[in-house]
C-alpha positions, 0 to 999 in steps of 0.5 A, a space after each residue: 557418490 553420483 547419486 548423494 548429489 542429486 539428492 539435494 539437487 532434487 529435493 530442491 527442485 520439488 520445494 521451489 515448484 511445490 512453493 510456485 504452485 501452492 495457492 497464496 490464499 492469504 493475499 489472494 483477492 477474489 474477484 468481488 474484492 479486486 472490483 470492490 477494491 477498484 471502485 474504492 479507488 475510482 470512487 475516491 479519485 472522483 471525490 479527490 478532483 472534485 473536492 481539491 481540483 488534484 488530477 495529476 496521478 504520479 504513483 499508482 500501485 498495489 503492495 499488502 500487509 503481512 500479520 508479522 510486518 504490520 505495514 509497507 511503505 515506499 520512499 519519494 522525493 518531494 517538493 514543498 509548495 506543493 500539495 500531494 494527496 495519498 488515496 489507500 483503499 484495502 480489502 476488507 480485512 485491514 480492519 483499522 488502518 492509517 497513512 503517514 509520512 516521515 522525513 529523513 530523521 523518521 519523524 512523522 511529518 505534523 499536518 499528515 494525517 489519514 482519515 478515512 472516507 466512508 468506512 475502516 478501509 479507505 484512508 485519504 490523506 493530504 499534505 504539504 511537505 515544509 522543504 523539498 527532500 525524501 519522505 517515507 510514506 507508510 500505510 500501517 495496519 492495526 488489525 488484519 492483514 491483506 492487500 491494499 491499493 494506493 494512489 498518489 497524486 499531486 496539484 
């Protein structure tokens, strides 16, 4: 009877290390497009300062779209008369992807659009919210799956 429990106790063992160290090479970036990746960034908050005088960063991560979710997103609060800009730069296998902003109803706020700044992968967009509240800011995938980076920042 012992030895019926651990059987189980064992199998599940193995499966939770086997997953632990089996190699995500789905996600996994390599070295040349974590750099490409962080330049992408770096290149964009330059052009950001620059062209709209925005330095304050006040959201900074990395997330990644799957083949079967198609997009991630993250909830903020955010106050109007103020502008907010969002910089995403993706690893080049987000062939097509886009920015948007929605408001606690799921309506896509009008004038938050993406557009991209040189090339497929890289989307900046910048808005002012009409009324301060909770906004989902989603990045949308039309093609592929990978990682991406996003920047937020707020003048």
């Amino acid at each position: 009877m012992k030895k019926l429990n651990f059987i189980p106790i064992y199998i599940l063992f193995m499966a939770t290390f086997l997953i632990q160290i089996t190699p995500q090479s789905g996600f996994a970036q390599s070295e040349p497009e974590k750099k490409q990746t962080k330049e992408c960034i770096n290149q964009g908050y330059k052009h950001i300062k620059k062209k709209q005088n925005i330095n304050r960063v006040i959201k900074s991560f990395d997330s990644q779209i799957s083949s079967s979710q198609k997009y991630d997103g993250f909830l903020i609060s955010a106050h109007k008369n103020l502008t907010y800009v969002i910089l995403v730069c993706g690893e080049t296998s987000l062939k097509n992807f886009q920015v948007g902003v929605f408001d606690e109803n799921q309506k896509g706020e009008k004038g938050a659009k993406s557009h991209a700044l040189k090339g497929a992968w890289v989307s900046l967009l910048t808005w002012e919210p009409k009324k301060d509240g909770s906004y989902m800011i989603v990045v949308f995938s039309m093609g592929g799956e990978g990682e991406f980076k996003l920047m937020m920042m707020v003048k």
